[in-house]
N, C-alpha and C positions, 0 to 999 in steps of 0.2 A: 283317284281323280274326283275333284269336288264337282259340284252343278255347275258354276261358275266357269270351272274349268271343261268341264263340257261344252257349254255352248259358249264358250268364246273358241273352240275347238270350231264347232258347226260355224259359225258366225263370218269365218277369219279362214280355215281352210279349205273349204270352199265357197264358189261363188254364191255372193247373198243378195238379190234382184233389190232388195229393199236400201242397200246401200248404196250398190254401185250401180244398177240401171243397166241397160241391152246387151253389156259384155259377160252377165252372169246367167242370161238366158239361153238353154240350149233346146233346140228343135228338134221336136225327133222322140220317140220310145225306148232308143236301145237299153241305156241305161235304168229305164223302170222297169222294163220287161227284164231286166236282167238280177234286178234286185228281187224282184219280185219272186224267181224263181227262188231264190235262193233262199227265202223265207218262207216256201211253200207254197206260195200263193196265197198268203192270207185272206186277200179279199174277198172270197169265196166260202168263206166259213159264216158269213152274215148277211145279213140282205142291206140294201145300199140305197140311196134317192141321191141323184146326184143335180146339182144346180148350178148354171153357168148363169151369164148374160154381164152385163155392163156395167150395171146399178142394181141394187138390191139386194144381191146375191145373201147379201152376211144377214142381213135383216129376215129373208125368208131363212135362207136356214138354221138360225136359233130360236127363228116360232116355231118351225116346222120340230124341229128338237124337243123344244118346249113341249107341245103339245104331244108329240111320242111318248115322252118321259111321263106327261100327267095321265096319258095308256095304261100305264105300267111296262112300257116295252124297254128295256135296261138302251138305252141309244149312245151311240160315240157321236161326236159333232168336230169336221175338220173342218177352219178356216184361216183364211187370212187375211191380211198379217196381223201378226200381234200388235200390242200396244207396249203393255210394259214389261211384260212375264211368255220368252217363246212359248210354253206350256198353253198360254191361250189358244194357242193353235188344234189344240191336241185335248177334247173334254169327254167324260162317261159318264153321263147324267149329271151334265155340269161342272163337275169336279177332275181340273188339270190333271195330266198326266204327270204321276209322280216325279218328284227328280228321280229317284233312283234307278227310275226304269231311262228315262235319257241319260245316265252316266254309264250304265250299262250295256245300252244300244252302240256308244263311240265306245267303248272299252273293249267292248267283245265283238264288233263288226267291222271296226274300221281295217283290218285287215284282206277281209273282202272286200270295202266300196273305195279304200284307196285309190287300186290301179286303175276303175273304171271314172275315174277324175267327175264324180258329180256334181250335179249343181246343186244348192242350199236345197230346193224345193225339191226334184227329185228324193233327198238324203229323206229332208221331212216326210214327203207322202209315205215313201217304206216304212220310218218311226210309227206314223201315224197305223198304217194298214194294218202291221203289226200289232201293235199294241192294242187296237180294237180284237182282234184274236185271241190273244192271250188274255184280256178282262172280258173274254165270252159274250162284246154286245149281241144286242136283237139284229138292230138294226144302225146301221151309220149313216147321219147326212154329209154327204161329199160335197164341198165347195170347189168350184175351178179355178185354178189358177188365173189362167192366162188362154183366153180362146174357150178352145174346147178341141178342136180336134186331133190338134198334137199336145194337149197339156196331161202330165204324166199321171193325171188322176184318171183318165180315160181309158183304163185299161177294165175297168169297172162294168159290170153288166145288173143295172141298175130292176128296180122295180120300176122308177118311175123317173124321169128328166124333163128337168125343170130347164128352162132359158126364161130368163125374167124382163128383158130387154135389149136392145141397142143402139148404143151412142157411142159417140167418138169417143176412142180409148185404146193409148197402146198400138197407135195406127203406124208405129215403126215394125211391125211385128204382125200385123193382123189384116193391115188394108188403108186406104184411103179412102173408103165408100161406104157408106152403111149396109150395101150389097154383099161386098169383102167381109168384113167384119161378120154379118150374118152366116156367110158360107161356112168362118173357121167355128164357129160359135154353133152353129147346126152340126158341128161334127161328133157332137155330145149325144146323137139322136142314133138308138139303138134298135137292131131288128126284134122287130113285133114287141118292141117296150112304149108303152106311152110318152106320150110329150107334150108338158103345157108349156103355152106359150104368155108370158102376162101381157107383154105391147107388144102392136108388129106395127109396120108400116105399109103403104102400097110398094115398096123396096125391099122389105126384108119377107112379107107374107109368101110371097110365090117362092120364095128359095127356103122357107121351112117350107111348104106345103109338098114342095119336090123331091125333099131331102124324108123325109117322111112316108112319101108313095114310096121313094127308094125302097128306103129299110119296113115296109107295111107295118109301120108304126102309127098306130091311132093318134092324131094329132089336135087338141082343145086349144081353144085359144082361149084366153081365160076371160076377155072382156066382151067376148059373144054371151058368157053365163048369166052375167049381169048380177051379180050375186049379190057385191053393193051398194045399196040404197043411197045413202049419206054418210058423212063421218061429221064430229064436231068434238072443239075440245071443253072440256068440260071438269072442274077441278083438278087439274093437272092431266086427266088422262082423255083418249082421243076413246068417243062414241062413235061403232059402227052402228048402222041399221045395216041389216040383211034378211034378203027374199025367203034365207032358208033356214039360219043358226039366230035366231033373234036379234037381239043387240047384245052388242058384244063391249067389254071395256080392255081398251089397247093400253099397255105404257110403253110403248112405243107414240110420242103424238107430231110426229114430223111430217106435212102433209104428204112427202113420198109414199107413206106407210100406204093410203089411199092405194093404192094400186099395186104395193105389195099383199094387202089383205088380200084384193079379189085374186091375185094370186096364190097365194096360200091356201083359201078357202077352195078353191077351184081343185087343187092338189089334194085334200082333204077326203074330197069328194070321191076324186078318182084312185086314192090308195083306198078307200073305203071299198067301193067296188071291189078291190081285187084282193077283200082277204082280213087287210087290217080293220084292229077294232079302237076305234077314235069317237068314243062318245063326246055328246054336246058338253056334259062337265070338263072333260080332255081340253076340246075345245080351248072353251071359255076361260079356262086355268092357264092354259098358252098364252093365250093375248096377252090376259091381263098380268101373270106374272114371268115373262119371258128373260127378262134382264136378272132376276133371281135365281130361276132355273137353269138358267145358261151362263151367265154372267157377262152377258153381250154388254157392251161399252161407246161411249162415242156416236150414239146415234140422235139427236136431235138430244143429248144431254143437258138437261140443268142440274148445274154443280153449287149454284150459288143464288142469292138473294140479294135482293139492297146491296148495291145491284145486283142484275138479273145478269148469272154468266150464264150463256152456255154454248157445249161447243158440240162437232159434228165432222165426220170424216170425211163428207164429200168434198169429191177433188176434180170433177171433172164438169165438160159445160152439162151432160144429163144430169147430174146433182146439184150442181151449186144455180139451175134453176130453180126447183123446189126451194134450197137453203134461201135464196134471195129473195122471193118468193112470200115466206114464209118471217124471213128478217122484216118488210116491211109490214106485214101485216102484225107485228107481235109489239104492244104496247111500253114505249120507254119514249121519255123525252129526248134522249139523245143517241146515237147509235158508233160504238168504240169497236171497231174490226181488228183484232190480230191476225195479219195472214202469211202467212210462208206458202211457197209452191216446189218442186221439183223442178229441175232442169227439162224433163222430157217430154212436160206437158204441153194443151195447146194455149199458153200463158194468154195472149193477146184475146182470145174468146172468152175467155173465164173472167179478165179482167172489163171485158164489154158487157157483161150480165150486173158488176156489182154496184152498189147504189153510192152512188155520189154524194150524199149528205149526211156520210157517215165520217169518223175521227180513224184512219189507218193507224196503224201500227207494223213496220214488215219487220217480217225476221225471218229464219231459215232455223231450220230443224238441224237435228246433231246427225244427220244423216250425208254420205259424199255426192247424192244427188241432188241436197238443198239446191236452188237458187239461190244466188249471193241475193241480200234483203236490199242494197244501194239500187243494183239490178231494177230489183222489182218495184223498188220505188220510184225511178225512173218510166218503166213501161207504165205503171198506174198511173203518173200525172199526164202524159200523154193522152189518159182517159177519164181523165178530172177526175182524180182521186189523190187528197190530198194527206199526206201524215209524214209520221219519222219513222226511221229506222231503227231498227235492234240488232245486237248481233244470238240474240238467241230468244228461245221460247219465254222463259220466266223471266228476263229483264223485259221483254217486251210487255207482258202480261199485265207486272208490275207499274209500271208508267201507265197502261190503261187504267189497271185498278185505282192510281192515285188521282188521275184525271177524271175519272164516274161520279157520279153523285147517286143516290141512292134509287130515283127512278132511273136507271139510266139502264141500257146493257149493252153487254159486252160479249161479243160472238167471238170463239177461236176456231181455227178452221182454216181451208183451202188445203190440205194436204193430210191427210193421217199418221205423219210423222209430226207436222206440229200437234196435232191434239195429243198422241203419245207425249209427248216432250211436256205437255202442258199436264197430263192428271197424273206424269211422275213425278213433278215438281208441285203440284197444288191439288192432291185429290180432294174430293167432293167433301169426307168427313171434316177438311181443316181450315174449309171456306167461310 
């Protein structure tokens, strides 16, 4: 079996939430608790920091990474989803999990997880748990799927659990209330394990704070620390000041980061307290070279110049605030949007957030949950927003790019399958 032939294995027999959307989603532990047996219980050979919430999540957990690694503490990093390589999902100080070790996971296990009919993501977190095992990490940062409380990474008994926020997201599955949402998302909150929290709301505070006396789990909210001074950007990369690590230089510079720092920082803190050794070089090495040490992708990305591209995977109204945000404060004479969406989102919100006196472009991602792009060009002008059609990523790209002029830029974005689609087709070194 080649690699290829592995993960179009994983991809195609069973279900893949990234493709096909709520019919691939299953509720419930049986099936991870069941794997998990069956591989020993890996997760228990290493120590764990696990991070849910809405927004954020992938950004805190490859600083957090980052900065382990510049420790010296050997770290696994699970997230998702991928962009172009499954293997993103799946890092050990950065560096993807071998093919050979995923062609030998379907080779020699699918025997076992056949009859238990899983879902893509369950298959993964077993890959993943495992594999951390067997390359002896320290310690592994866990990403949530989906929620928190029934999502199969929660089988986990962490050092420290992070929630980083809550916005509408997945409200077919989670809740219609930012209350709901917080309940499934608080179910990541472990007895007498810490818990930061980065944003809460008068709605979502009292149902961590309850959820936490439950389990007498020490509970920090991270924007009580005030740890943040200012941010600003500054030759490409984003200046913090801080109360307590000086100034720090991000390359991460999307103004979301703001609030995933004091996040981070806050966590920092509190894994300090209990053991770990995270010097201010550690730090500082984090920030500023996180996309390096982890290989994180897709966050407030500049791929390009004359024109200015760049693209970003938020997809939902708590990001594509920031991103819009952030679009018009960022200097171009004229502004070229590429956007594709998914079918399951809350399209008609997302499309009230973006700015009007921009040049559209729709297109749909090579994904079965795309939005048809005619669709979406439709609800757009509804909300004065005017452009053409594509039927995919890089024709669409393309027509922008011939349309820009050298100050000009060009954002890709509204879903994480078009930015995939777009740095497999035009990565950063061919721009």
């Amino acid at each position: 079996m080649t690699y290829k032939e592995a993960t179009e294995y994983l991809f195609n027999s069973v279900p893949m939430f990234q493709n096909i959307g709520s019919s691939a989603y299953k509720e419930g532990l049986y099936n991870t608790l069941k794997l998990n047996e069956h591989f020993g219980h890996p997760h228990r050979k290493y120590r764990t920091i696990h991070v849910g919430g809405t927004n954020g999540k992938g950004s805190c957990c490859h600083t957090l990474a980052a900065i382990l690694q510049a420790a010296g503490y050997k770290t696994g990093l699970y997230t998702s989803p991928h962009l172009t390589d499954f293997r993103e999902r799946i890092r050990v100080n950065g560096e993807m999990i071998p093919e050979e070790e995923v062609i030998s996971f379907v080779e020699n296990e699918r025997y076992f997880f056949e009859p238990l009919s899983p879902s893509f993501f369950e298959l993964t977190t077993a890959l993943a748990f495992n594999y951390f095992a067997k390359a002896k990490v320290d310690v592994a940062v866990i990403e949530v799927g989906m929620g928190g409380r029934l999502d199969c990474t929660n089988i986990i008994q962490p050092d420290l659990s992070i929630i980083t926020n809550i916005s509408f997201d997945h409200m077919q599955f989670l809740g219609h209330t930012l209350g709901k949402i917080a309940a499934e998302k608080a179910g990541i909150i472990k007895k007498d394990t810490p818990v930061i929290i980065g944003e809460s709301t008068d709605e979502t505070r009292g149902i961590f704070c309850d959820k936490s006396l439950e389990m007498n789990a020490p509970i920090i909210f991270a924007e009580a620390k005030h740890q943040l001074v200012s941010s600003h950007l500054q030759r490409g990369v984003r200046i913090y000041r801080t109360t307590r690590w000086g100034e720090l230089e991000g390359e991460l510079t999307g103004i979301c980061q703001e609030k995933n720092t004091a996040t981070i920082l806050t966590a920092v803190d509190t894994l300090r307290q209990s053991g770990y050794k995270l010097p201010l070089k550690a730090v500082k090495k984090g920030f500023k070279k996180v996309c390096e040490l982890t290989g994180l992708r897709g966050r407030w990305q500049q791929t390009g110049t004359a024109p200015t591209i760049i693209c970003d995977t938020g997809h939902n109204v708590g990001g594509l605030l920031y991103i819009t945000e952030q679009l018009q404060s960022t200097p171009a004479d004229k502004l070229h949007i590429v956007i594709g969406m998914v079918n399951d989102k809350d399209i008609e919100s997302v499309l009230k957030l973006l700015p009007k006196n921009a040049c559209y472009y729709f297109t749909k991602a090579s994904v079965k949950r795309a939005l048809d792009e005619r669709r979406l060009q439709e609800s757009a002008a509804a909300h004065g927003l005017q452009g053409s059609a594509w039927p995919d990523v890089p024709s669409a790209f393309k027509a922008a790019r011939k349309a820009a002029t050298e100050k000009d830029l060009i954002f890709i974005g509204g879903s994480t399958f078009v930015v995939a689609d777009f740095l497999a087709s035009f990565p950063p070194q061919n721009q």
